[in-house]
PASEBA-1860 file (N, C-alpha, C; in nm, 3 decimals):
! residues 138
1> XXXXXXXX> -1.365/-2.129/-0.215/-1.386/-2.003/-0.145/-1.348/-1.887/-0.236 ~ -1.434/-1.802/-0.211/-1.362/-1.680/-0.295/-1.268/-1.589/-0.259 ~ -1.230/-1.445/-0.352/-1.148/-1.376/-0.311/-1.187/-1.285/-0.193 ~ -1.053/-1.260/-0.077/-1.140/-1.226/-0.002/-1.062/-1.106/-0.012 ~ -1.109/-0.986/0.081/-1.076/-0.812/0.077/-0.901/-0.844/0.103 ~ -0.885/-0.906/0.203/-0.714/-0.942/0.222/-0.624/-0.989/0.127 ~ -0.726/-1.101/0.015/-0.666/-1.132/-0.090/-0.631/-0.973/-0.176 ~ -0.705/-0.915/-0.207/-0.745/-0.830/-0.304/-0.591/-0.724/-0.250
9> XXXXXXXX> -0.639/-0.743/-0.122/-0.475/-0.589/-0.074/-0.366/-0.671/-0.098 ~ -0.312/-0.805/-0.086/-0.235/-0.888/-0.089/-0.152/-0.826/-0.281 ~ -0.260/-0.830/-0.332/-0.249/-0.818/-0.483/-0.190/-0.704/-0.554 ~ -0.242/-0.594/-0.488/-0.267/-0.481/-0.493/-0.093/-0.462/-0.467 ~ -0.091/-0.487/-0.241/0.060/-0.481/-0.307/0.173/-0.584/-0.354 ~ 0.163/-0.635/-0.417/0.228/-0.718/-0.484/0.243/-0.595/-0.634 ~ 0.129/-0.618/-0.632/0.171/-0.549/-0.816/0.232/-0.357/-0.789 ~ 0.179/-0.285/-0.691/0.259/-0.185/-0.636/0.426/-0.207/-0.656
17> XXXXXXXX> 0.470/-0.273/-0.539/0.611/-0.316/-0.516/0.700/-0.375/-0.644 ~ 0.601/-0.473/-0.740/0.706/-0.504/-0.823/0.704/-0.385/-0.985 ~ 0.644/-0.296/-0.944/0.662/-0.165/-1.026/0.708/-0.099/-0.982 ~ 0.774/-0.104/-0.870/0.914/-0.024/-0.832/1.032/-0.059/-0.872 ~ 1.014/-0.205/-0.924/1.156/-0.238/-1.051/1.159/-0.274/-1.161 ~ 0.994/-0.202/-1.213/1.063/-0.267/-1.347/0.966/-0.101/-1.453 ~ 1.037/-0.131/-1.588/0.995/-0.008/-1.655/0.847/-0.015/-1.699 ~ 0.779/-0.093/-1.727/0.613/-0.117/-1.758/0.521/-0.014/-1.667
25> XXXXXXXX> 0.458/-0.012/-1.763/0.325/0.098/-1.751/0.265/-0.011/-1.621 ~ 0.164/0.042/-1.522/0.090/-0.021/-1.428/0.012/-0.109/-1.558 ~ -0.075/-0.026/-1.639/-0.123/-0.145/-1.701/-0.070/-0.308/-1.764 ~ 0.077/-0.233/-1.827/0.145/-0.339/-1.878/0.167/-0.474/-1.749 ~ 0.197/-0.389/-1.638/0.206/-0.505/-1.505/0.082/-0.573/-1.512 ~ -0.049/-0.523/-1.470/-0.135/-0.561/-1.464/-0.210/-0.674/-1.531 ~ -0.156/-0.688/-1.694/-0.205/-0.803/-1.786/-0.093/-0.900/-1.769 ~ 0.054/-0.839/-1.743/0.162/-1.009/-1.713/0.108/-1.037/-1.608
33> XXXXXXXX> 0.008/-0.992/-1.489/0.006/-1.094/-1.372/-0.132/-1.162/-1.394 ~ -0.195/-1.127/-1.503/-0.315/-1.215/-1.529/-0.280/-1.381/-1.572 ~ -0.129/-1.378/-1.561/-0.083/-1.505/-1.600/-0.062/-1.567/-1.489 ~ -0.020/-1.500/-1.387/0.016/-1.534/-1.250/-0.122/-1.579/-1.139 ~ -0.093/-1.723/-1.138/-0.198/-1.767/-1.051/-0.191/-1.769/-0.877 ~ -0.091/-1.639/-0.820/-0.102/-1.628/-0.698/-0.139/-1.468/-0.711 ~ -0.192/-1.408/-0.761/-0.172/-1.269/-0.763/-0.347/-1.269/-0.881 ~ -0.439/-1.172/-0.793/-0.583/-1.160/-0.818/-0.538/-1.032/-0.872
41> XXXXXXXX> -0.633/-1.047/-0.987/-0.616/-0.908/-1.101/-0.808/-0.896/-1.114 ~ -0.826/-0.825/-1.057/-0.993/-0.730/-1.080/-0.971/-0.637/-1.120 ~ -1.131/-0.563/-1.087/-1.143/-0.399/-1.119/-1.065/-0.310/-1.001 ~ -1.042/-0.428/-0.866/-1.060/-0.309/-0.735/-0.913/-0.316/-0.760 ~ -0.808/-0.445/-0.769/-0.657/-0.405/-0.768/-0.630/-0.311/-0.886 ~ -0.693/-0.331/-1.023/-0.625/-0.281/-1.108/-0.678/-0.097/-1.048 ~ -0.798/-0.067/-1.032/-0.823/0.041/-0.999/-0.699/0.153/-0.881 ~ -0.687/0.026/-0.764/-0.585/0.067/-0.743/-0.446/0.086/-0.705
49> XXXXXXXX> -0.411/-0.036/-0.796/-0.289/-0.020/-0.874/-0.233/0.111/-0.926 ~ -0.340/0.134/-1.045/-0.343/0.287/-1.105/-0.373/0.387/-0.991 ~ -0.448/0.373/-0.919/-0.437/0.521/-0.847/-0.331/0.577/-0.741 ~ -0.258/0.446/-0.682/-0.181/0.486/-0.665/-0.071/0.536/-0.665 ~ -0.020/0.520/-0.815/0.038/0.608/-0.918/0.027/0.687/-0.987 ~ -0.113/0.713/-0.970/-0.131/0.859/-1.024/-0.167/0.978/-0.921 ~ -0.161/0.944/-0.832/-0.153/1.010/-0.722/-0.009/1.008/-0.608 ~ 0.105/0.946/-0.641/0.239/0.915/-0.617/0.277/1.079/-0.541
57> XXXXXXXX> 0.250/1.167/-0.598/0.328/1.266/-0.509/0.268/1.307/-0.416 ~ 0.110/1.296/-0.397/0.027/1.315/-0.290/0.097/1.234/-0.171 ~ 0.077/1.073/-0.208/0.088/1.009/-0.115/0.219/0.986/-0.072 ~ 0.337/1.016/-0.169/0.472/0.998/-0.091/0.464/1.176/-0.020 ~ 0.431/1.272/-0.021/0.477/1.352/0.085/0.398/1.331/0.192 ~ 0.277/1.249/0.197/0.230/1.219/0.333/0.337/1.101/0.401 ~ 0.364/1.031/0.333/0.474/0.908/0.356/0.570/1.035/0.436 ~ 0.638/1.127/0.368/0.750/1.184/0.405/0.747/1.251/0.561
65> XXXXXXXX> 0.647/1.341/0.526/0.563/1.398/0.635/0.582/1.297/0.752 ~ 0.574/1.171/0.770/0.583/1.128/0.914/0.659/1.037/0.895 ~ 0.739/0.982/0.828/0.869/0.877/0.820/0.985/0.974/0.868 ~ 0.984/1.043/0.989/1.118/1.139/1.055/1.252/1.067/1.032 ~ 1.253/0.921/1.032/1.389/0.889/1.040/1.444/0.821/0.889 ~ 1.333/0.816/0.779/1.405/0.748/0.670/1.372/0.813/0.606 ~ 1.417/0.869/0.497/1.388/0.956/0.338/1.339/0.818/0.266 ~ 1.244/0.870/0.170/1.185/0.783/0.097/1.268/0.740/-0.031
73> XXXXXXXX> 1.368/0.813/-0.076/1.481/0.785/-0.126/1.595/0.629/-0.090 ~ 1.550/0.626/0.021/1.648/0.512/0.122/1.570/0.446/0.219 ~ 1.433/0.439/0.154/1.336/0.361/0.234/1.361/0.196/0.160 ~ 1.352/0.104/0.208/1.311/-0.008/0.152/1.201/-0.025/0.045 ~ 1.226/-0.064/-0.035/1.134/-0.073/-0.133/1.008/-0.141/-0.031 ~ 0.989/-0.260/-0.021/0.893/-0.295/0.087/0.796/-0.224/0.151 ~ 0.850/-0.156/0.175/0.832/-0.073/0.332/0.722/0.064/0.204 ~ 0.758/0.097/0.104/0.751/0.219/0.063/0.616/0.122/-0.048
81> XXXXXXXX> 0.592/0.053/-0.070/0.505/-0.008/-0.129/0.343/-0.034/-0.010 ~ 0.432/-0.096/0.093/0.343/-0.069/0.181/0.263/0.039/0.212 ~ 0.335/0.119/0.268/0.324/0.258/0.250/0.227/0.351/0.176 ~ 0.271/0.295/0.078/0.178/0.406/-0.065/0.070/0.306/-0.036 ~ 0.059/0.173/-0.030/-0.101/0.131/-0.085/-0.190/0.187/0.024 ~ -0.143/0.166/0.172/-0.264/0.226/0.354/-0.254/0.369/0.269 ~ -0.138/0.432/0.216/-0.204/0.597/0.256/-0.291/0.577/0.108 ~ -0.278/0.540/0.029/-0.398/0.535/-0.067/-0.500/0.505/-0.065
89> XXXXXXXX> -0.503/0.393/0.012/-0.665/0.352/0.037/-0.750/0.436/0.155 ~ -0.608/0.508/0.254/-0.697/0.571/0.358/-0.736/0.704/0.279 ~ -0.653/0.788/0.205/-0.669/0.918/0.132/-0.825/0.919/0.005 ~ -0.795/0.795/-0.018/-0.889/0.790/-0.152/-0.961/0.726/-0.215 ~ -0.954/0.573/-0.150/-1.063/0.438/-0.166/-1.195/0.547/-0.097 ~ -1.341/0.524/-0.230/-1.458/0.563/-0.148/-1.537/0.475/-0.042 ~ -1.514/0.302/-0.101/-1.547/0.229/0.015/-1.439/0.166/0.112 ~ -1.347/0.254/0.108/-1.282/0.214/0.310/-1.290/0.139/0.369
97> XXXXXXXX> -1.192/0.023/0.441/-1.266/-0.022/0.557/-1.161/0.064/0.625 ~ -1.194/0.103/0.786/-1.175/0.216/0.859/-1.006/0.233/0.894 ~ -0.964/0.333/0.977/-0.849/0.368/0.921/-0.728/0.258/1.020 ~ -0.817/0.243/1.125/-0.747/0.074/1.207/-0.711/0.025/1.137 ~ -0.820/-0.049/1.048/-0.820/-0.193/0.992/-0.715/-0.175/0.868 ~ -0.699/-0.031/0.800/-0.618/-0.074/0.703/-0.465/-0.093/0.766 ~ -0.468/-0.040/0.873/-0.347/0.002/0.954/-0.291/-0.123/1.010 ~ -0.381/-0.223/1.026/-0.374/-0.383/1.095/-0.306/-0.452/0.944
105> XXXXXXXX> -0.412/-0.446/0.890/-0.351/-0.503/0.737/-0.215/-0.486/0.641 ~ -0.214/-0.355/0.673/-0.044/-0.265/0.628/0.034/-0.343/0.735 ~ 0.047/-0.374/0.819/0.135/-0.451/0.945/0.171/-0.602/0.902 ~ 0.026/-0.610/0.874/0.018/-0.807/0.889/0.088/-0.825/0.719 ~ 0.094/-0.722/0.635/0.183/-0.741/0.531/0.309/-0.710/0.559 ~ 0.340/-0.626/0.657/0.545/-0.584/0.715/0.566/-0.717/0.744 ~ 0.491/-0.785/0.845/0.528/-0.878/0.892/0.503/-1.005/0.823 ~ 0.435/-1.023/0.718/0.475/-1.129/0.618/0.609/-1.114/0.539
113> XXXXXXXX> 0.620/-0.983/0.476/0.751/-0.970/0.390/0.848/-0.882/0.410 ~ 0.831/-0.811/0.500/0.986/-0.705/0.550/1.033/-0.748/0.678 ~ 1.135/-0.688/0.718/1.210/-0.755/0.822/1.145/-0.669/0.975 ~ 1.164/-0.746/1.050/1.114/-0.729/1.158/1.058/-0.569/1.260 ~ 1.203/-0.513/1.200/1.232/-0.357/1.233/1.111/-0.251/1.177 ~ 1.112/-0.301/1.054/0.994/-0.213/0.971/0.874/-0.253/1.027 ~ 0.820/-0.348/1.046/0.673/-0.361/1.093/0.645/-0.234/1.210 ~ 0.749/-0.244/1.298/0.746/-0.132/1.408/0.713/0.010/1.315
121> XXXXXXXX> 0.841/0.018/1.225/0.839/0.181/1.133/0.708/0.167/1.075 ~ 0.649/0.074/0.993/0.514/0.120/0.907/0.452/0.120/0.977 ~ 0.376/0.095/1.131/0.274/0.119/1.251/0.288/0.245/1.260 ~ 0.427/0.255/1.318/0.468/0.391/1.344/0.447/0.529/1.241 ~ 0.454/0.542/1.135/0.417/0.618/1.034/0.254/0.609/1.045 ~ 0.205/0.505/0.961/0.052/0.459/0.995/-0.013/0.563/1.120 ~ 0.042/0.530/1.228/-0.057/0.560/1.340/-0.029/0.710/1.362 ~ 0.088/0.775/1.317/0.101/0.905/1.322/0.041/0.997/1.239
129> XXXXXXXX> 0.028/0.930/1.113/-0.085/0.997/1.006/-0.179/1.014/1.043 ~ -0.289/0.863/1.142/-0.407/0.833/1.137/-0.439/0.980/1.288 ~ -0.341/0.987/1.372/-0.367/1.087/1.431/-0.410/1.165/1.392 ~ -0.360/1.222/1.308/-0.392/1.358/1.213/-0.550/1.403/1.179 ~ -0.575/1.211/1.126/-0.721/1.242/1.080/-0.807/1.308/1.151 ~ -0.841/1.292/1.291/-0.964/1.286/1.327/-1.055/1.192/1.406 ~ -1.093/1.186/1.440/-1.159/1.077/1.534/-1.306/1.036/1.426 ~ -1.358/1.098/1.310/-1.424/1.073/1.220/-1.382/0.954/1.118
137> XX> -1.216/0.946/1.081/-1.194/0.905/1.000/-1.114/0.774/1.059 ~ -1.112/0.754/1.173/-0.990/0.695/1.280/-1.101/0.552/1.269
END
């Protein structure tokens, strides 16, 4: 079977999160996980991998903007990886899937790897942004 769109976000944040601890360029991450046979390295992760670091202050003051109870300073790494990849893909992926589905997917990753509490907080952020949008972009 091939890679599927879930694989691809799976990847995406994987390689996000573990460049929150270490000093390597996104690219430099990007070629050590070509060694790594649980972690899919394409055009679409590496694409945005990079964009969501180069766009980091966009998307953490939207993060900030509706995380009322945690500074992103004292957010869980987890949680803040999560985070950056939904508001990246909702802000700036041109092919999207809609702003639900990334919002389902950002969840079904809290609830694979953060603790229980956060799945509630990243919905909660998530769905307060997605308000914002519009019923166009929703």
């Amino acid at each position: 079977m091939g890679v599927t769109r879930h694989d691809i976000r799976e990847s995406e944040f994987i390689i996000i999160f573990e460049k929150l601890f270490r000093e390597e360029s996104i690219t430099e991450l990007l070629e050590l996980s070509l060694d790594n046979e649980s972690v899919t390295v394409n055009d679409e992760v590496k694409e945005t991998a990079e964009g969501v670091f180069a766009h980091l202050d966009e998307i953490d003051a939207v993060i900030s903007k509706f995380s009322e109870k945690r500074n992103i300073a004292r957010m869980p790494k987890i949680n803040l990886a999560i985070l950056r990849l939904a508001i990246y893909e909702i802000l700036y992926k041109t092919d999207k899937a809609p702003v639900r589905v990334i919002i389902n997917e950002a969840v079904g990753l809290a609830k694979k790897y953060a603790q229980d509490a956060d799945v509630s907080f990243i919905n909660g952020v998530l769905g307060a942004y997605s308000r914002t949008l519009g019923e166009d972009n929703a």
